[in-house]
DOKOL-440971 format. One line per 3 residues: their letters; for each residue x, y, z of C-alpha. Coordinates in Angstrom, 3 decimals. Example, Ala and Ser with C-alpha at 12.3 -4.5 7.8 and 13.67 -1.06 7.14 Angstrom:
DOKOL-440971
AS> 12.300 -4.500 7.800  13.670 -1.060 7.140 .
***
This chain:
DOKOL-440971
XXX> 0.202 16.634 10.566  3.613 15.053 9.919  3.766 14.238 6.197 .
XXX> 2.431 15.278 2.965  -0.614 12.633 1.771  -1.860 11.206 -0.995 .
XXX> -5.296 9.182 0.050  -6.169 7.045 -2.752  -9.676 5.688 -2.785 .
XXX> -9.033 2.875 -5.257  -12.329 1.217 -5.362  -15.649 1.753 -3.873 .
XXX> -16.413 -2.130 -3.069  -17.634 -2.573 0.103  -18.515 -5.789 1.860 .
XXX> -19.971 -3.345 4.984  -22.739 -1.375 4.883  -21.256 0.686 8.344 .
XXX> -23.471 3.474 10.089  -20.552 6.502 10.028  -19.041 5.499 6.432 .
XXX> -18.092 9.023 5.164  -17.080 7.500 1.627  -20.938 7.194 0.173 .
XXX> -20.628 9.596 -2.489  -18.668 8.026 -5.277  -20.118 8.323 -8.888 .
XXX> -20.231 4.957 -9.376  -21.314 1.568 -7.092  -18.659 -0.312 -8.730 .
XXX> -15.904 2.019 -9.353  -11.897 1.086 -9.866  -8.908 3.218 -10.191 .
XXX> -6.773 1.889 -12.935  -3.317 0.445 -12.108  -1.966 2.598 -15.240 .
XXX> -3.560 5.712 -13.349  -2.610 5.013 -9.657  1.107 5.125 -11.278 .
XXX> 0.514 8.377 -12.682  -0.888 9.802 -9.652  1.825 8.562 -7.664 .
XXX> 4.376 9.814 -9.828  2.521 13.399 -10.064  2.174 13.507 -6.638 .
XXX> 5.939 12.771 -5.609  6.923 15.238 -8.610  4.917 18.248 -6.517 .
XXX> 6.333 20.641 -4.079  4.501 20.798 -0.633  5.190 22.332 2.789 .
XXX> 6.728 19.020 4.564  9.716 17.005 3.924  8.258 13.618 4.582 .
XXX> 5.182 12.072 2.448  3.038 9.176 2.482  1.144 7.600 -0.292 .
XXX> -2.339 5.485 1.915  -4.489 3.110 0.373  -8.333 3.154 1.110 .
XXX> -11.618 2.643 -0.546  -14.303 1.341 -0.461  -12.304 -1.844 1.248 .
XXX> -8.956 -1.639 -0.550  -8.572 -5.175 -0.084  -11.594 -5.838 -2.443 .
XXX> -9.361 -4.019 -5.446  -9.250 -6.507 -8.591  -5.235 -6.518 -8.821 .
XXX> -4.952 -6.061 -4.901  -1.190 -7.581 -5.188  -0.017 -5.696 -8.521 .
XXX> -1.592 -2.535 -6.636  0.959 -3.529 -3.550  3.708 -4.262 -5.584 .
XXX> 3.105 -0.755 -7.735  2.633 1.510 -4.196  5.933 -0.073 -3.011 .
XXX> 8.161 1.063 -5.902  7.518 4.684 -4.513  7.566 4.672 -0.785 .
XXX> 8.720 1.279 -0.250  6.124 -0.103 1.739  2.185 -0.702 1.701 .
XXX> -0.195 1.773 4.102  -3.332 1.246 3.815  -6.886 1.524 6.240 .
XXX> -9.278 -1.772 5.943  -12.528 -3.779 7.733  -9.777 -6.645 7.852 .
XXX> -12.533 -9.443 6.390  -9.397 -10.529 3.931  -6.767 -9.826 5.633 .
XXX> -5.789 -13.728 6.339  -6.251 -14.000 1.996  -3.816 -11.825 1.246 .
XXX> -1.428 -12.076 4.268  1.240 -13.290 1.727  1.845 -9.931 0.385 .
XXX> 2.085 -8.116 3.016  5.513 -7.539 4.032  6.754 -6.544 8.101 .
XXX> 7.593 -2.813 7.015  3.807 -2.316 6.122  1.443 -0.463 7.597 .
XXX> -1.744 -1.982 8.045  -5.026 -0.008 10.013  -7.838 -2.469 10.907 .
XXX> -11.104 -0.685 11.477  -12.151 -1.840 15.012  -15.260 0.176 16.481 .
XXX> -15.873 -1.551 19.955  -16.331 -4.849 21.656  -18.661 -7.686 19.703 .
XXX> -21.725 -6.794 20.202  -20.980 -3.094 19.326  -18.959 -3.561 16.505 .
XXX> -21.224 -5.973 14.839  -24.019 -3.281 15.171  -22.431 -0.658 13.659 .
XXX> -20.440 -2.253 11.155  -22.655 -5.840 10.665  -22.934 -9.514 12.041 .
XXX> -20.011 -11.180 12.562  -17.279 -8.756 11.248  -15.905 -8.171 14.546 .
XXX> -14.801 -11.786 14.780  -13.265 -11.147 11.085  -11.130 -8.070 12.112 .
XXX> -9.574 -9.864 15.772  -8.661 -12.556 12.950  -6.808 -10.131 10.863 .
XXX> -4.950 -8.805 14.267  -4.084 -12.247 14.970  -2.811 -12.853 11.247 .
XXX> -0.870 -9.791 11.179  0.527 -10.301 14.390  1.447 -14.226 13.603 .
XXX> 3.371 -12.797 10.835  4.861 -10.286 12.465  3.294 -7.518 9.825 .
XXX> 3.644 -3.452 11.360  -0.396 -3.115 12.360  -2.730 -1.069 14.380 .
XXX> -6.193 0.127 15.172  -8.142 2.868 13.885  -11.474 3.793 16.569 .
XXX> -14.089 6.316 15.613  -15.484 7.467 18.742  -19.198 7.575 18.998 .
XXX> -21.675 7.698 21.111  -22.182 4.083 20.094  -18.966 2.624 21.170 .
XXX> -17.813 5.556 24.044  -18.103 2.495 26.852  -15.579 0.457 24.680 .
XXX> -12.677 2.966 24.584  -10.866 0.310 27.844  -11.929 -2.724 25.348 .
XXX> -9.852 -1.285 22.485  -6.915 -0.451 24.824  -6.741 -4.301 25.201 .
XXX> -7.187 -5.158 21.803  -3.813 -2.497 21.194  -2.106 -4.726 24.162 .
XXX> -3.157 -8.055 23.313  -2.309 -8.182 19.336  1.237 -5.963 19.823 .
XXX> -0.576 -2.647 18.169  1.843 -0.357 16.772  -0.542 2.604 17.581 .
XXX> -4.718 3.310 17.956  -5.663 5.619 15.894  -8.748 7.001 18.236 .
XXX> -10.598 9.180 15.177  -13.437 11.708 15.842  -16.882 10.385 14.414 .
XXX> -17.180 13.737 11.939  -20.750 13.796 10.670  -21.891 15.335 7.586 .
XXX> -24.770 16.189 8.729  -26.411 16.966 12.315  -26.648 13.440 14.259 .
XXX> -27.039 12.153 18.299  -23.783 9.629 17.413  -21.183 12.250 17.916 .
XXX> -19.705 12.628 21.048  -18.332 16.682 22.089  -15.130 17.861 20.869 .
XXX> -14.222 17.913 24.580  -15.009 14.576 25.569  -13.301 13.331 22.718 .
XXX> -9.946 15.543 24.167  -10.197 13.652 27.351  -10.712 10.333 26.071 .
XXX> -7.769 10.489 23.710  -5.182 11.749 26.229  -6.606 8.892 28.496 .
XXX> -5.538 6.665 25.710  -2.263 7.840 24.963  -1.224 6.871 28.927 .
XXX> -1.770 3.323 27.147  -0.435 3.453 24.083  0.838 5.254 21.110 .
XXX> -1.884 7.889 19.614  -2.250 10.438 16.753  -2.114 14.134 16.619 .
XXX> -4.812 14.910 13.971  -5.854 18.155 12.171  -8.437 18.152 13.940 .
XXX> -6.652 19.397 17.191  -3.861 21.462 14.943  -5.823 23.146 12.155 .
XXX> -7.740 21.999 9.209  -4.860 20.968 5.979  -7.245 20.143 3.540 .
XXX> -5.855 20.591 -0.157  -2.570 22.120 1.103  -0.383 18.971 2.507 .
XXX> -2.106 16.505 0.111  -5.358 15.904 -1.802  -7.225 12.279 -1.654 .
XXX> -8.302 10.936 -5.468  -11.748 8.825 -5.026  -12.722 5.850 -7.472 .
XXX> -14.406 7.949 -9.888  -10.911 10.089 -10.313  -12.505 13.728 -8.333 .
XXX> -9.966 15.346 -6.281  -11.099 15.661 -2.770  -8.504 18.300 -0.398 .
XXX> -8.966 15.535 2.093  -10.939 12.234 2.724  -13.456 14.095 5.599 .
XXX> -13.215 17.726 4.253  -14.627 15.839 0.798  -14.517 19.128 -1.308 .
XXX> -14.150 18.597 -5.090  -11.218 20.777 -6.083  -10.040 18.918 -9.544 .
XXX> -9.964 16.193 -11.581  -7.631 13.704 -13.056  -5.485 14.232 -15.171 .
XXX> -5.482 17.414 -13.588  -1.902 18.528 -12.530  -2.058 18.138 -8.579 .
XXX> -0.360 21.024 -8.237  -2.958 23.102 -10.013  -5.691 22.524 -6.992 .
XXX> -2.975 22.784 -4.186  -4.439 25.805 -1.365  -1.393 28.075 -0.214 .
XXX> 0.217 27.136 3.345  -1.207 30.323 5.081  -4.361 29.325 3.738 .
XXX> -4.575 26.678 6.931  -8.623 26.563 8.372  -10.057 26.473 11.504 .
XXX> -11.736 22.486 11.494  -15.105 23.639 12.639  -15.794 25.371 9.497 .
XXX> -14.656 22.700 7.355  -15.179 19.071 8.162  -16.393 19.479 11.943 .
XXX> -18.740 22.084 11.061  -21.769 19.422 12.800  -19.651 18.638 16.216 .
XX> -20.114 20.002 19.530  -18.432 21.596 21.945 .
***
C-alpha cells in the first residue's frame, strides 16, 4: 500500500447486475451521498493523521458515473487532490468525456474477452467499456484496466494484456476475485501469484494488501451511499458512521492483519 485512502461509494446505481459485485449491501437501492457531505468527508479525512505521507481520495459506487451531479462531484474531488480517480463499467464514459481532464485517473472494469465479459457483467457491455478505452485514449485522459481474476475469465489474462497495449494503459490492475462466501469462481492464491508476475513482464501492475498484509481501517476507511464506515471496500466491516470523526474508528498501525482472516478468509491456497 502506497497512500492513505478514502473510497467513497457515492451512489449505489448500477446499470450491471455483475456475478462478483462485492458492493450489494447498501441500505438503500437508490442511495446518494450528498455533495455538501462528500466535502465534509474530504475535508475530515485530509484533516486526520495516518501512517503514510501520500493520500488519495477514489471515487466508486454503485457506477460513479451514474451520480446525479457527476460534474459538480468532479469539480468538488479536484479542489483537494487536484485530479479525479475513480473505478467504473465505462457505459458513460464517452457522455462525460468533457470533464475529464489528462491528469485523471480513470479504471475501466474489463473482465475478459466478449463473450466472457458480457457473461459476467451482461450483453453488450464489453463493447461499451473498449469504447470508453478508445474515448479516453482519443483524448489523451491517464486510464487503465482493473481485471478480477476468476475462474471465469483465467483463459483471458493474454486478451487483457492486449487491451493494456492496444488503448496506451497506464497500468492493469489484475485484482483477486475475493468471495464473501465459499464459491467454484475463485481461482488459488497461488495461481493468482503466478499469473500476476506473468503480467507485470507486460505491463505496469499493483502491489495489493493482499500480498503485503491486510490495512483495513488503519491507512483509510471507505464511506458507502448510506454514510456506514467500512475499514475497506472488500474487508466491508462497519466501524462508524457519519458524522463520525474518522479518526475515532482509525485501527492502530501495529494492528496490521494477516488477509486470510479478513477479506480472503473463502480463498484457497
Amino acid at each position: 500500500m502506497g497512500e492513505n485512502f478514502l473510497a467513497l461509494h457515492v451512489t449505489s446505481k448500477c446499470q450491471l447486475r455483475c456475478k462478483h459485485c462485492y458492493c450489494r449491501s447498501y441500505t438503500h437501492a437508490n442511495a446518494e451521498m450528498p455533495l455538501e457531505i462528500v466535502r465534509n468527508l474530504c475535508e475530515d479525512f485530509l484533516s486526520t493523521e495516518f501512517p503514510l505521507r501520500e493520500y488519495g481520495i477514489i471515487l466508486s459506487g454503485g457506477e460513479p458515473l451514474l451520480y446525479s451531479r457527476f460534474e459538480q462531484l468532479c469539480n468538488l474531488v479536484r479542489e483537494f487532490q487536484g485530479h479525479v480517480r475513480l473505478s467504473t463499467n465505462g457505459i458513460l464514459i464517452p457522455k462525460y468525456i468533457h470533464i475529464f481532464e489528462r491528469n485523471d485517473g480513470i479504471q475501466v472494469s474489463i473482465d475478459g474477452d466478449r463473450e466472457t465479459h458480457d457473461s459476467i457483467r451482461g450483453k453488450g457491455s464489453y463493447d461499451k467499456a473498449i469504447k470508453a478505452l478508445e474515448c479516453l485514449k482519443e483524448h489523451g485522459i491517464r486510464h487503465s484496466i482493473g481485471f478480477a481474476l476468476c475462474k471465469l475469465n483465467f483463459h483471458c489474462i493474454d486478451h487483457i494484456i492486449e487491451l493494456c497495449k492496444k488503448y496506451e494503459c497506464t497500468m492493469l490492475n489484475v485484482e483477486l476475485y475475493q468471495p464473501f462466501k465459499k464459491t467454484r469462481l475463485t481461482v488459488r492464491f497461488t495461481e493468482w501469484l503466478k499469473a500476476k508476475e506473468y503480467v507485470s513482464k507486460h505491463v505496469k501492475t499493483l502491489v495489493t494488501c493482499v500480498e503485503t498484509g491486510c490495512v483495513a481501517g488503519i491507512y483509510g476507511i471507505a464511506v458507502t451511499p448510506d454514510l456506514n464506515y467500512w475499514d475497506c471496500p472488500r474487508h466491508q466491516e462497519i466501524i462508524g458512521r457519519y458524522p463520525q470523526p474518522i479518526k475515532e474508528v482509525l485501527r492502530e498501525p501495529e494492528d496490521i492483519m494477516n488477509p486470510f482472516d479478513t477479506c480472503c478468509k473463502y480463498m484457497v491456497w
